[in-house]
Each structure stands twice: as C-alpha cells, then as structure tokens.
KOLMIFI-801968 format. One record per atom (N, C-alpha, C, CB): z, y, x. Coordinates in steps of 0.05 Angstrom, whole numbers, plus 5000, padded with zeros to 4 digits. Glycine has a CB too. Layout:
REM KOLMIFI-801968
ZYX/...
//
This chain:
REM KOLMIFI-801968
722849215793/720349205777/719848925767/718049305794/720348695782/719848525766/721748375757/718248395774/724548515762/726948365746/726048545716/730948425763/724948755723/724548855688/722248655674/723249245684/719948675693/718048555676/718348225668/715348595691/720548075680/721347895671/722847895644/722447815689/725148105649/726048165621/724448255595/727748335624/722348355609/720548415579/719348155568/717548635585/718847995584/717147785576/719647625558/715547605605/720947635574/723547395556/723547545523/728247445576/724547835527/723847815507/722047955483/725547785504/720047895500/716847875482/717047585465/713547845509/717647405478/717647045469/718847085458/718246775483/722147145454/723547175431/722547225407/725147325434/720347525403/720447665387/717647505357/720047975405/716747205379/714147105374/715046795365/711947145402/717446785361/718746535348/716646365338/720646615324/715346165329/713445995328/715045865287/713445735364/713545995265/714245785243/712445815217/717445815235/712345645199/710745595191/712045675153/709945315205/713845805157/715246005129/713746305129/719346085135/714646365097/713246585102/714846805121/712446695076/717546775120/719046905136/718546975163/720946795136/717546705180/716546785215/714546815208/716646595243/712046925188/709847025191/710647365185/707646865173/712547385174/713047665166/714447785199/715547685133/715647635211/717947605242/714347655258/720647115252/712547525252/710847475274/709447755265/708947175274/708847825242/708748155253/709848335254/707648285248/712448295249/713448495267/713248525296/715448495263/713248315305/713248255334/711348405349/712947975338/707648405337/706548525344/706448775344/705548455341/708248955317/707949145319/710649275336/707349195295/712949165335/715349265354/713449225387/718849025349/712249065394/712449005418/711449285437/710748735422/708649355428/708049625443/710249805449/706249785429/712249945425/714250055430/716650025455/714850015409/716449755451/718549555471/717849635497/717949195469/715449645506/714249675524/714349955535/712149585520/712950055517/713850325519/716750495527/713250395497/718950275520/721450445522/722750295546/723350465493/721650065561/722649955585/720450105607/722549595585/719050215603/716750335624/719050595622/712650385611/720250745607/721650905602/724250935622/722050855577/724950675611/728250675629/727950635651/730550475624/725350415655/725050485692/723950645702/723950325707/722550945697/722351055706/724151275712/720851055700/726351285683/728151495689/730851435705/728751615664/731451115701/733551015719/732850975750/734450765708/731150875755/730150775785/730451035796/726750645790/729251275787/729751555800/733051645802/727951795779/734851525792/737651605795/738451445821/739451535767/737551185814/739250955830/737350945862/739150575809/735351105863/734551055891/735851245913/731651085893/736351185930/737551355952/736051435978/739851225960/733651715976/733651696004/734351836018/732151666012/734851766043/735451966064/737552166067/733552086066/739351966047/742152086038/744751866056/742352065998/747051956062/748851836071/751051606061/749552006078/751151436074/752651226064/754451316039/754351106086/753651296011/754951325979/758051265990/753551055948/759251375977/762151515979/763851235964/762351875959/765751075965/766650795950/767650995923/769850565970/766050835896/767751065876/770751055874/766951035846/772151165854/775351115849/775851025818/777251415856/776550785816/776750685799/780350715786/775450435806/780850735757/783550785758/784750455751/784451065734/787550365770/788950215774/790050095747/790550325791/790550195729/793450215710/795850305702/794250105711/796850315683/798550515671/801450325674/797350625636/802750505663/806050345656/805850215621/809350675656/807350025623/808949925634/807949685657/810449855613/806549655662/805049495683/804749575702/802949435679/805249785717/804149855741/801349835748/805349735757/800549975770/797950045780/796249825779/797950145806/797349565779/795549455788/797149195777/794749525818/796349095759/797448805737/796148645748/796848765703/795848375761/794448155759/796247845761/792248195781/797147765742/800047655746/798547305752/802747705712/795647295746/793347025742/792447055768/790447025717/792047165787/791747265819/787647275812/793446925853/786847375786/784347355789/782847555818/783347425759/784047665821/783347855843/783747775878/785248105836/785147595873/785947445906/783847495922/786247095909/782847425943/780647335954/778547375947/780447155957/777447635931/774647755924/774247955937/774047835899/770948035937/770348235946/771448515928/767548195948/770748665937/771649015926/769248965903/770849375957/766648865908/764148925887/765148735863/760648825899/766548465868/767348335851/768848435835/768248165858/771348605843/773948595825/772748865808/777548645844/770249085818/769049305808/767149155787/767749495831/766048925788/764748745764/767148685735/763748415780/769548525749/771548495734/772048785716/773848405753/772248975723/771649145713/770449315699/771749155719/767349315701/765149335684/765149115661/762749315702/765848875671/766048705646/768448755619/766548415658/769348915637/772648995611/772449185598/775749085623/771149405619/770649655595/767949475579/769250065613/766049425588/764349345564/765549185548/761949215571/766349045539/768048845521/769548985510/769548625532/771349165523/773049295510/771749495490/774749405528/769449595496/768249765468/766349635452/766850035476/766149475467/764949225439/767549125420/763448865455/769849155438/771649105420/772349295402/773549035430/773049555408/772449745388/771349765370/771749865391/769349755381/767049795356/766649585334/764049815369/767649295341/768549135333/770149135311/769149045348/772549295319/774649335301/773749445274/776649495313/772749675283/772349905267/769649755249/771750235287/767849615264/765849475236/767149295214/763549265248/769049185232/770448995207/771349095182/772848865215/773149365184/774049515164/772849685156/775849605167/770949735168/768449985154/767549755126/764750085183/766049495140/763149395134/764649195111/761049225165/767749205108/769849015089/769349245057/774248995106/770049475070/769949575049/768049825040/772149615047/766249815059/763150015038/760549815054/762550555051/759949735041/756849535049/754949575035/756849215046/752849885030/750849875019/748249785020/750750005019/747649655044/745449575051/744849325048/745149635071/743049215048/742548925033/743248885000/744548705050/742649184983/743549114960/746649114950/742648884958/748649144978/750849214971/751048944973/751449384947/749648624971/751548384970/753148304995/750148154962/752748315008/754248215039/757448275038/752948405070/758348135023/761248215017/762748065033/762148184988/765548005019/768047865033/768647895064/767847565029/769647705076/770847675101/768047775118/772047345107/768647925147/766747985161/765447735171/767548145178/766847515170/767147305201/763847185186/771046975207/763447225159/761347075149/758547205149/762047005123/758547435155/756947725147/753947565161/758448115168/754447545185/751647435195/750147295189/751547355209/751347065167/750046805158/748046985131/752846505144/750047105121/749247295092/746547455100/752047565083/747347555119/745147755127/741647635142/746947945152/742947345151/740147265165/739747085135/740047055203/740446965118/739546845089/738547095071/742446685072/738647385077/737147565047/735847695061/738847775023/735447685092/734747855117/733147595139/738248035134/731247575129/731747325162/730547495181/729646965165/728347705188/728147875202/729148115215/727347895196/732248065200/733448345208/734648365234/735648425190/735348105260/735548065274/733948115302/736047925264/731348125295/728748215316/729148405325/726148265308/728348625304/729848935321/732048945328/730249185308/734148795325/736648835330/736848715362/738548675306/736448605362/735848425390/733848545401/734848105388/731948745398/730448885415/732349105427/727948995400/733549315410/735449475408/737449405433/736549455381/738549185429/740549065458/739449035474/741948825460/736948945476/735148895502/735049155516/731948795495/733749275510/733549585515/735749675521/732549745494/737849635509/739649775527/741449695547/740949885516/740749365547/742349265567/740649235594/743549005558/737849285589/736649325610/736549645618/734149205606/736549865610/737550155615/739950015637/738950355582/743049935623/744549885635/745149855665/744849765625/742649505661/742849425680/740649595713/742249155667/739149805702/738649915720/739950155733/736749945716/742050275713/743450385734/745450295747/744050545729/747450115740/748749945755/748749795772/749449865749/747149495762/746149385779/744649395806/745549305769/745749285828/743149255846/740848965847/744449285877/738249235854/735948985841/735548795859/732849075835/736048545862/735248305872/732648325888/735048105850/730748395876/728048415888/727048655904/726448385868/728848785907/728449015924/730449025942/728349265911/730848815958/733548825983/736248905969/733049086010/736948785946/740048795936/740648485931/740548985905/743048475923/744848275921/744548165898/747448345923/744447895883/744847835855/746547875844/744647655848/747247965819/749148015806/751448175824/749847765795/750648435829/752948625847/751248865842/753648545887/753949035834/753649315833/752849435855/755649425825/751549725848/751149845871/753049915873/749450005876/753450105904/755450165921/757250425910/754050215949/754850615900/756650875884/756350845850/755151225894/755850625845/756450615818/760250535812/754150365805/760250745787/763250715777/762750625750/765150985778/764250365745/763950065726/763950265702/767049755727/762850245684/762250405658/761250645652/763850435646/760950795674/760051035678/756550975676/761351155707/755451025652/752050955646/750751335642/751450695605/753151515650/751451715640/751151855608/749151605646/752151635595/751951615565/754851835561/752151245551/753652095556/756052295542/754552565531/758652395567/753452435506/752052655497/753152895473/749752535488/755952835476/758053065466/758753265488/760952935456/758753095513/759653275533/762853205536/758953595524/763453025531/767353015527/767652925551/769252795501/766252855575/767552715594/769252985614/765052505611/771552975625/772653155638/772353195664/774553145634/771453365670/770653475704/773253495726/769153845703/774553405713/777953525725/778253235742/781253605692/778653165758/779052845769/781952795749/779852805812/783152905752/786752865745/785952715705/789253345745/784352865699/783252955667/781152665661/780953325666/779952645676/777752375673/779652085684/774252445699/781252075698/783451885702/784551855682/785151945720/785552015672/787051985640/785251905616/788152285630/782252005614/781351865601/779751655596/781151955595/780051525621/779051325634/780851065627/778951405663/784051175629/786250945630/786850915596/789651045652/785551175577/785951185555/783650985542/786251465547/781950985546/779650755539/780150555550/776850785546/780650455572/781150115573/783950075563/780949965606/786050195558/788050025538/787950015514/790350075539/786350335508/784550245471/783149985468/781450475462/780949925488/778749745497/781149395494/777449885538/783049395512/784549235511/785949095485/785949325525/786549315470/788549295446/786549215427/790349585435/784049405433/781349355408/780748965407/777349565423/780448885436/779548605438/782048435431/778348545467/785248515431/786348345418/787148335391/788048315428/786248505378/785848555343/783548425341/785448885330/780748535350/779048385337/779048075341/776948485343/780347905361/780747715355/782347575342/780447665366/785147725334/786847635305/785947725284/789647725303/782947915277/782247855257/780247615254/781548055248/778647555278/777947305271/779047095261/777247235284/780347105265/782846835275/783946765252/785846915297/784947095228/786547115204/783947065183/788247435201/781847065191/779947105160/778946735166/776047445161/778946665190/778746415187/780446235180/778046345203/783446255176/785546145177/785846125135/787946345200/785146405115/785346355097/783346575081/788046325094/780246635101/778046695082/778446915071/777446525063/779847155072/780147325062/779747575073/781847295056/777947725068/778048035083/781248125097/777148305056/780548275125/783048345135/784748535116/782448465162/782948825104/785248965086/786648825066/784249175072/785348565057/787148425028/789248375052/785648075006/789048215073/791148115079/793348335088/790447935097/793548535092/795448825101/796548875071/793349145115/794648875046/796048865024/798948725013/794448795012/
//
C-alpha cells in the first residue's frame, strides 16, 4: 500500500512539471485532468492484484518451472557464469528481466518498420529514420509524452503487484514472490496460452528466442540508422 502510494505521488510530480511556456501550461492541465483517472486506475490494480498475490491459509506455493533452453545451446547456456552463486529468486529475476526486454524488443522491431513506413499521426510529418522520431514528436507534440508515461506507470505498477514481493508488508526488496512464474502477468486475452505443460514449454521457449533475436535486430537497427541516417527498409533496398 504504500509502495503504491509512493508510486502515485512520483508520478503525480512528474505529471506537474513546473514552466512558464504555453506548452507546460497546456502539460499543467492536463495533469489535473489525467490525475483523478490515475488514481482511479492504481486504486484499481491494487485492489484486483493484492487479492491474487495474497495467500491465506494456503500451503507453502509450489517452486514454479521455468523453461531452461533450447538447442543449439542446451538447457541451460551461461558461458559469463552470470548465474554462479545466486539465489533461485535471482536467476528467476534474470529472467523476468529477459522476457520483458525481449518483448519490448519485439515490439520494438515491429514499430520501427510499421512507424518507417505509414505515420499518420502528427500530420503524417514524423518521417525518416526511427532513431529520431522522439525529438520530432516532443517538438510538434510537447505533451504527448504525459499520458504516455502515465500509461507505463500503470502498468508497470499492475506488474509490479503481481510479481513482486511488497517490501512493506514482510517481503524482500526487489524479489519475486515465491509462486510467481517470470512473465506470466495473467495478460492473455485471446486465450492462446496452452494448458498442456508439454504445449506452454514450447511456447514459452518460442518467445524468449523471438524476444532474444527481437533485441539483437533492434539494436542493429539502431546502430545502422545511426551509422548513415537512413530508414532501415532503404537500407534492405
């Protein structure tokens, strides 16, 4: 409860930036008017997450099963020994940090070549290389960032309540709970996740080497649009 209400406050201040353009007076109301909402939708997640993640009078949570790795690597790759001498909650963090990255990397990918070649919004100008898009967008947009950053808030605090254990309620800092499995948020509102253990292993090992492959593309397209400024499809041309 009050690792949330801390997070609201942080970012309440964000949303109340202090300037004297007409731009942070247009930012300053938004602020007042996003903020109730804000509020409204973290009173939300903690009421509907805290009811998942509390345990009573139930028996020591079962260690989840996380999948190892595929070939050509074998079960279990760590050739940097990041895994030596950690806890089980650690190397299950190492983990949560990969699938998340890894579908930011995704999603990553796929904005670059979407947002290279159809960009209607903002007038259609936000053109060329992606790597510049942000500068473009906060110079014809300087507000367009607020909600956007509310948007992540919200869901990284959702996140962080079902995963995390809370500090202020007899848990650990920064450590997962005990039956949480690293990316598993619940979030499957197609229904595609597979009930089959054999079936959800497979598509489990199929998203972190997508996840993997996604984060080493999107960073050779960084890398290529900075090197000679050019959208990635010119350069495949």
């Amino acid at each position: 409860m009050k690792l949330s209400a801390t997070l609201l406050a942080a970012a309440a201040t964000c949303l109340a930036v202090p300037s004297t353009t007409t731009a942070s007076k247009a930012s300053s109301r938004l602020s007042r008017a996003v903020r109730p909402h804000f509020q409204a939708a973290v009173n939300k997640v903690r009421k509907d997450f805290s009811a998942k993640s509390e345990v009573t009078g139930s028996p020591e949570p079962k260690k989840p099963v996380i999948p190892d790795g595929t070939a050509p690597m074998g079960k279990f790759w760590d050739p940097a020994g990041f895994t030596k001498q950690v806890s089980d909650n650690q190397i299950r963090r190492y983990r949560e940090a990969e699938i998340t990255h890894g579908r930011l990397g995704m999603l990553g990918v796929l904005g670059f070549l979407t947002q290279e070649s159809f960009h209607p919004l903002f007038g259609g100008n936000i053109d060329g290389p992606a790597i510049s898009h942000f500068e473009k967008i906060t110079e014809a947009a300087p507000t367009f960032w607020y909600p956007t950053l509310l948007a992540i808030a919200i869901a990284e605090l959702g996140r962080a309540r079902i995963g995390w254990q809370d500090p202020f309620d007899g848990g650990s800092m920064f450590a997962l709970r005990d039956a949480y499995v690293p990316g598993d948020i619940g979030f499957d509102p197609l229904g595609l996740k597979p009930t089959n253990p054999k079936d959800l292993e497979n598509i489990q090992n199929k998203e972190l080497n997508n996840g993997r492959l996604a984060m080493l593309a999107l960073a050779g397209f960084m890398a290529q649009e900075l090197v000679n400024g050019k959208p990635i499809l010119e350069n495949l041309q």
